[in-house]
DSSP file (Angstrom, degrees, kcal/mol; ACC not computed):
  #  RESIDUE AA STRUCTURE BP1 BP2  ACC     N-H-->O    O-->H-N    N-H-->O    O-->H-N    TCO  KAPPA ALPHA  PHI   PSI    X-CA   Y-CA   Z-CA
    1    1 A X    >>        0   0    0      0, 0.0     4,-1.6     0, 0.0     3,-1.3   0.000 360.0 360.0 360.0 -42.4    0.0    0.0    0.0
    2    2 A X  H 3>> +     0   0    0      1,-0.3     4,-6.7     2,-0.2     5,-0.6   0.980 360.0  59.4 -58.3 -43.7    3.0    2.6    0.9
    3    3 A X  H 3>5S+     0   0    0      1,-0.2     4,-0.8     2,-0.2    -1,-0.3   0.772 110.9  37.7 -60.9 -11.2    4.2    1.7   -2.8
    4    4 A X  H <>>S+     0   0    0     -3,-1.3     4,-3.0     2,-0.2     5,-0.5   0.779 114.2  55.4 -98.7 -63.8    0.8    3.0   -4.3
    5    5 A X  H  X5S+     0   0    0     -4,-1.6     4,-3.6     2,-0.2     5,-0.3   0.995 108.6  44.2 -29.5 -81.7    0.8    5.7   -1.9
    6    6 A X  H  X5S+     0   0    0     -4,-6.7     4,-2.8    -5,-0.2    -1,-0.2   0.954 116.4  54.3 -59.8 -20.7    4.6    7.0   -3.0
    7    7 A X  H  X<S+     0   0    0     -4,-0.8     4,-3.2    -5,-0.6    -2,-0.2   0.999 105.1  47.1 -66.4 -63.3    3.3    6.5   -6.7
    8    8 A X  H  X5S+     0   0    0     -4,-3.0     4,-0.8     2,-0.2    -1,-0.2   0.825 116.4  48.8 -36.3 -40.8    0.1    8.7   -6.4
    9    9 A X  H >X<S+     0   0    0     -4,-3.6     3,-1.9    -5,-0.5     4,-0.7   0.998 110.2  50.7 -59.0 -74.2    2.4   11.4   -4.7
   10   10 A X  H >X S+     0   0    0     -4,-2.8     4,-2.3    -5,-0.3     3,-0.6   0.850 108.9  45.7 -28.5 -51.3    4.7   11.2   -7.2
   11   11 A X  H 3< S+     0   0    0     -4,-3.2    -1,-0.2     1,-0.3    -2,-0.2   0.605 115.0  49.3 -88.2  12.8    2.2   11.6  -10.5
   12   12 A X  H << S+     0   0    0     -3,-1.9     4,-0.5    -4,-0.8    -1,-0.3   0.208 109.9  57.3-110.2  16.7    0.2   14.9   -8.8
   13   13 A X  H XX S+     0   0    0     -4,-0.7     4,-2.3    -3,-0.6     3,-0.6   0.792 113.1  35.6 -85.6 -46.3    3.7   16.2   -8.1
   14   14 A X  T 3< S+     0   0    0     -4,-2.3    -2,-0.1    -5,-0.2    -3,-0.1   0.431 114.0  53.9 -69.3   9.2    4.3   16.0  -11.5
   15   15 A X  T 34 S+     0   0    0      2,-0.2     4,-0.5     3,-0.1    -1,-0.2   0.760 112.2  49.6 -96.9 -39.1    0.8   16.9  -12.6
   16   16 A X  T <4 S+     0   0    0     -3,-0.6     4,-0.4    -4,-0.5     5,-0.3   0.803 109.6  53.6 -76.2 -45.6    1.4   20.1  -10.3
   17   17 A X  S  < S+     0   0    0     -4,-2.3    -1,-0.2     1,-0.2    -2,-0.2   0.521 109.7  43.8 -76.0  -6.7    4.6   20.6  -12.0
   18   18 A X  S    S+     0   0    0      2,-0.2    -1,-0.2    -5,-0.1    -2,-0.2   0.709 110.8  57.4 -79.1 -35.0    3.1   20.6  -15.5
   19   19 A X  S    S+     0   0    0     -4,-0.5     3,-0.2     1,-0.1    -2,-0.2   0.671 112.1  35.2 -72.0 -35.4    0.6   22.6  -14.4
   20   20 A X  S    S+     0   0    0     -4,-0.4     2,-0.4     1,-0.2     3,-0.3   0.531 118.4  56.7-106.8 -21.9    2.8   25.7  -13.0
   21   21 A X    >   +     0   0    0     -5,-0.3     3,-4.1    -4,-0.2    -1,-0.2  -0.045  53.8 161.0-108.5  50.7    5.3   25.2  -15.8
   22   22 A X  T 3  S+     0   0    0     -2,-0.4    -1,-0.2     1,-0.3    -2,-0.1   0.798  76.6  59.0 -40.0 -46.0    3.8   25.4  -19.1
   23   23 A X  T 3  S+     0   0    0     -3,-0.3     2,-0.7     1,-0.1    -1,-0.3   0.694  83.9  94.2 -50.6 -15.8    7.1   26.0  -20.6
   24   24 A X    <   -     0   0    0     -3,-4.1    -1,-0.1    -7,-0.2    -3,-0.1  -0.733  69.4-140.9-104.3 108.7    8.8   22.7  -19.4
   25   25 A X        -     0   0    0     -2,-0.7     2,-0.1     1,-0.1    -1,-0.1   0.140   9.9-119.9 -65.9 169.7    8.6   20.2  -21.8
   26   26 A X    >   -     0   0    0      1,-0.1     3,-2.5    -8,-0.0    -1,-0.1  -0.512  36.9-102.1 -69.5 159.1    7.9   16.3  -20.9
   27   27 A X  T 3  S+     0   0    0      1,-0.3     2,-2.4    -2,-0.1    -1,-0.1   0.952 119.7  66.8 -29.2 -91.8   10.6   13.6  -21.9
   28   28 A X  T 3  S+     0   0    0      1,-0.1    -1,-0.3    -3,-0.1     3,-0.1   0.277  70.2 139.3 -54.2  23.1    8.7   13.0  -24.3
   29   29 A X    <   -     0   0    0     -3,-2.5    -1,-0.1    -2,-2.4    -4,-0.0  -0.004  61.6 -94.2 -43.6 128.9    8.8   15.8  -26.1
   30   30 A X        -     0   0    0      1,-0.1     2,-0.3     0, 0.0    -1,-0.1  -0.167  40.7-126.7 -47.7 153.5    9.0   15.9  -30.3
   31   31 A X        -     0   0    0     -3,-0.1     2,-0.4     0, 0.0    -1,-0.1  -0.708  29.0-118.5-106.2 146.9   12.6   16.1  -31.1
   32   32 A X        -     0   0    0     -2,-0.3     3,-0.1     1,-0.0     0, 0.0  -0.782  28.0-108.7 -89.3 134.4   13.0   19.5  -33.7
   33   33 A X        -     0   0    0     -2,-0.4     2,-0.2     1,-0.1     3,-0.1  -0.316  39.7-100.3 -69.8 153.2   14.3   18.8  -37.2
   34   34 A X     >  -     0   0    0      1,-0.1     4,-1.5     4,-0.0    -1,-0.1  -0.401  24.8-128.2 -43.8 115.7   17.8   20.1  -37.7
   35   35 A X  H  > S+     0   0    0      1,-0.2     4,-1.9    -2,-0.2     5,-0.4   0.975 112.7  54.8 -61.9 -37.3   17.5   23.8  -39.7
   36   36 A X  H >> S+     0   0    0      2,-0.2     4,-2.2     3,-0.2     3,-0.6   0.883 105.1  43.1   7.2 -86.1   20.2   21.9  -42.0
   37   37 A X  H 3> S+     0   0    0      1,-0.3     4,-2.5     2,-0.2    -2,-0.2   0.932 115.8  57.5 -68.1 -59.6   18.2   19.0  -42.7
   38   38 A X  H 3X S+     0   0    0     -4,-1.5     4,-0.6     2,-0.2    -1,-0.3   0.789 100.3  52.6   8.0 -73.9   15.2   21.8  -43.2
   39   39 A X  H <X S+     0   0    0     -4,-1.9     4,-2.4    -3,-0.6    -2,-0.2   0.819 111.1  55.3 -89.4 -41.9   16.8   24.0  -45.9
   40   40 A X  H  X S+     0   0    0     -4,-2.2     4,-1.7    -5,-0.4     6,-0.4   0.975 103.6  43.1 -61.6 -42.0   17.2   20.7  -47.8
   41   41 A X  H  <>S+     0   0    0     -4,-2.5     6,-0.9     1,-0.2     5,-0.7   0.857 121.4  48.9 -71.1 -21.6   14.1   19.2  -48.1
   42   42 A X  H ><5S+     0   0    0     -4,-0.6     3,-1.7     3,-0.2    -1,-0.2   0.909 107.0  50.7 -79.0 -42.5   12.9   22.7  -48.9
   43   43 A X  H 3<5S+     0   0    0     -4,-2.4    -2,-0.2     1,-0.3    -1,-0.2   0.594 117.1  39.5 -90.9   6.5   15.1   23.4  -51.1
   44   44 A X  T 3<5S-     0   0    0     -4,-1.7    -1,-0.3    -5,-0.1    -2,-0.2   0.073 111.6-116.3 -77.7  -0.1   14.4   20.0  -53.0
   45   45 A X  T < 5S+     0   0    0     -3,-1.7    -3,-0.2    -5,-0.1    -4,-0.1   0.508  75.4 132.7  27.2  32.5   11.0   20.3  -52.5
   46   46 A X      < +     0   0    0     -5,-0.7     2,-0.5    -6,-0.4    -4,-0.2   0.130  40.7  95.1 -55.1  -5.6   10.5   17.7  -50.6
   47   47 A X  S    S-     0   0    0     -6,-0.9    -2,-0.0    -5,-0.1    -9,-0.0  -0.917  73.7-120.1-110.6 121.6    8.3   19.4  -47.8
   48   48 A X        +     0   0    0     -2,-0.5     3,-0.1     1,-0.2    -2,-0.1  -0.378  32.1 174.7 -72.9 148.0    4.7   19.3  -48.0
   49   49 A X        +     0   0    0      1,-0.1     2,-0.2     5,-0.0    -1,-0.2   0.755  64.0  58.4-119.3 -36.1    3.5   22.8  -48.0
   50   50 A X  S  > S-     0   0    0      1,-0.1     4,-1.4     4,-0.0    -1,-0.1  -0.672  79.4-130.7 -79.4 140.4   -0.4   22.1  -48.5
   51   51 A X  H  > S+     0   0    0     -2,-0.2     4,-2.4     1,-0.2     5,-0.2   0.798 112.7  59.5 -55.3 -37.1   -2.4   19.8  -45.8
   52   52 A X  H  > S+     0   0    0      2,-0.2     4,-1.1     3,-0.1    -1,-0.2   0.964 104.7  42.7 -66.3 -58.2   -3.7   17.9  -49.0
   53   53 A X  H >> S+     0   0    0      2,-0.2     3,-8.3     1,-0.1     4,-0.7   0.922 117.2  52.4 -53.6 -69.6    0.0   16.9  -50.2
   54   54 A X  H 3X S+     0   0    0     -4,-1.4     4,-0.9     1,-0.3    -2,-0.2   0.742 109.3  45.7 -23.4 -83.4    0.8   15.9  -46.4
   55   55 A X  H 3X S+     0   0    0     -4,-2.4     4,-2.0     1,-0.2    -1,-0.3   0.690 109.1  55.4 -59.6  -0.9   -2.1   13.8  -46.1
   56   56 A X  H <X S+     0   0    0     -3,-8.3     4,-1.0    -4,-1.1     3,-0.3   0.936 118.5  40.1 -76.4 -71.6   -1.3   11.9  -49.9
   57   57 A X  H >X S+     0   0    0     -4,-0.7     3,-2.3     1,-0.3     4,-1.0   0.818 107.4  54.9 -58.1 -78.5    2.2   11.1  -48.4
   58   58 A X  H >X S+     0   0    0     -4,-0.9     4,-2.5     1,-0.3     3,-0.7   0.768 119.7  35.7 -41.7 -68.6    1.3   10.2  -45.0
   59   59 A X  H 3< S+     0   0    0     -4,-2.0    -1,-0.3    -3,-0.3     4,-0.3   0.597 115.9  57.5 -79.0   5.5   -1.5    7.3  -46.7
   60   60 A X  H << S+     0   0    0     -3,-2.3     4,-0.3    -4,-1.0    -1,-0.2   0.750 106.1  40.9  23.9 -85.7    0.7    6.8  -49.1
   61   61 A X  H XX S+     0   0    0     -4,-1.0     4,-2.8    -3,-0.7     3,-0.9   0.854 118.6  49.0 -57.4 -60.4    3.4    5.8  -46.8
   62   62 A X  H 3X S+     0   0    0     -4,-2.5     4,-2.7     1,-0.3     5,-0.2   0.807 106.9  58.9 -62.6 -23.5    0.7    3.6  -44.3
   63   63 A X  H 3> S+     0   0    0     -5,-0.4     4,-1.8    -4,-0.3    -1,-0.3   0.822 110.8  36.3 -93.6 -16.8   -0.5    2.0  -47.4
   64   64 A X  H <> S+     0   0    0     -3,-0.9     4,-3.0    -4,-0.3     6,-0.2   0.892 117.4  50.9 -88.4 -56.9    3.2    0.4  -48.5
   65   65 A X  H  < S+     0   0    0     -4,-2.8    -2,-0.2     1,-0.2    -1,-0.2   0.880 112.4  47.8 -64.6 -24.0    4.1   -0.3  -44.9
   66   66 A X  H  < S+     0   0    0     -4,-2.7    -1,-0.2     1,-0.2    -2,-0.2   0.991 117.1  47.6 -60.7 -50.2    0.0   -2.4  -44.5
   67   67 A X  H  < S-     0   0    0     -4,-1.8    -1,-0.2    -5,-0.2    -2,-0.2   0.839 102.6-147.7 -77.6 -18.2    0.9   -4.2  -47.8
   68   68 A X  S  < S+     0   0    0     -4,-3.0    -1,-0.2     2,-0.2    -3,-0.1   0.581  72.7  83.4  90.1  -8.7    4.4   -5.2  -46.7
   69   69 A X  S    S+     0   0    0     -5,-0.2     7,-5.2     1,-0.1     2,-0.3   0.682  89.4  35.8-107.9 -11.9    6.5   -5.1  -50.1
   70   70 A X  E     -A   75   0A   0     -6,-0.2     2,-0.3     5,-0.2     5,-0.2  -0.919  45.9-178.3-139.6 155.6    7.4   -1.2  -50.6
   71   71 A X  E >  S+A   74   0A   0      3,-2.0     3,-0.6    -2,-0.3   -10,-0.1  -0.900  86.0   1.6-165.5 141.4    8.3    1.6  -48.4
   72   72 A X  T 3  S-     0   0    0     -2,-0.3     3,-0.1     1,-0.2   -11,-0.1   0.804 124.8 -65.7   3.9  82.9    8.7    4.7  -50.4
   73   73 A X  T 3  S+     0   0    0      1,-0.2     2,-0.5   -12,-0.1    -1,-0.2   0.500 114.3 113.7  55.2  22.5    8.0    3.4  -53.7
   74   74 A X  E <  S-A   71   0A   0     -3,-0.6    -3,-2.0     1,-0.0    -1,-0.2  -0.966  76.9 -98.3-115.2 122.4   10.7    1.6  -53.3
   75   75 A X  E     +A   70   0A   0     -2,-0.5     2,-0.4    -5,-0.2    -5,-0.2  -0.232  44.6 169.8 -51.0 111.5   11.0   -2.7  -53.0
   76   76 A X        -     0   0    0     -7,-5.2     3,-0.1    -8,-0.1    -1,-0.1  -0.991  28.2-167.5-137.3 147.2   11.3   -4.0  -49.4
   77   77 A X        -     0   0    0      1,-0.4    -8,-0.1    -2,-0.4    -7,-0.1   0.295  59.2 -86.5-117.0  19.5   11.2   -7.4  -48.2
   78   78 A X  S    S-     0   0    0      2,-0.1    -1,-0.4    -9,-0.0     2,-0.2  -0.251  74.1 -42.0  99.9 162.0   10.8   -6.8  -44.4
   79   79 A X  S    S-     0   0    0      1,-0.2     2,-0.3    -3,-0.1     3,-0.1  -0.567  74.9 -73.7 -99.4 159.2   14.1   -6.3  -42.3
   80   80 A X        -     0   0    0     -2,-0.2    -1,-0.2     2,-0.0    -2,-0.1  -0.175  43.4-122.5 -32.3  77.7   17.2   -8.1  -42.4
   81   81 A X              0   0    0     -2,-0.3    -1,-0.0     1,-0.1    -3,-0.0   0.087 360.0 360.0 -47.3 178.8   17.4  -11.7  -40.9
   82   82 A X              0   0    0     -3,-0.1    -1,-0.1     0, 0.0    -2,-0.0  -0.183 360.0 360.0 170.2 360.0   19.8  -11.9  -38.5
């Protein structure tokens, strides 16, 4: 019961601290692309600029990885035996 106990304390401390500290992200926070890696894909035009292109790629992308043989248009046979 004391373990339950320090656990509940523990997640409203951190609930408290979330609460008063909008600015501080979680762990899990999205990692930011590199401005590099950025200025290429832009400048290849590679970066969706319309919600319409985004969403082509994105099902696109889901629809190779469901069928299992392609992942970006490209021939894949599943990962590397071992």
């Amino acid at each position: 019961m004391r373990h339950l106990t320090t656990s509940f304390r523990l997640l409203m401390m951190t609930l408290r601290l979330l609460q008063t500290a909008p600015s501080v992200k979680p762990v899990y926070a999205r990692v930011i692309m590199p401005d590099d890696i950025a200025d290429r894909l832009e400048r290849n035009g590679l970066r969706a600029k319309r919600p319409e292109t985004r969403a082509k790629r994105i099902a696109q992308m889901l629809g190779e990885l469901a069928k299992g043989d392609l992942y970006m248009a490209m021939s894949w046979s599943g990962p590397a035996k071992r």
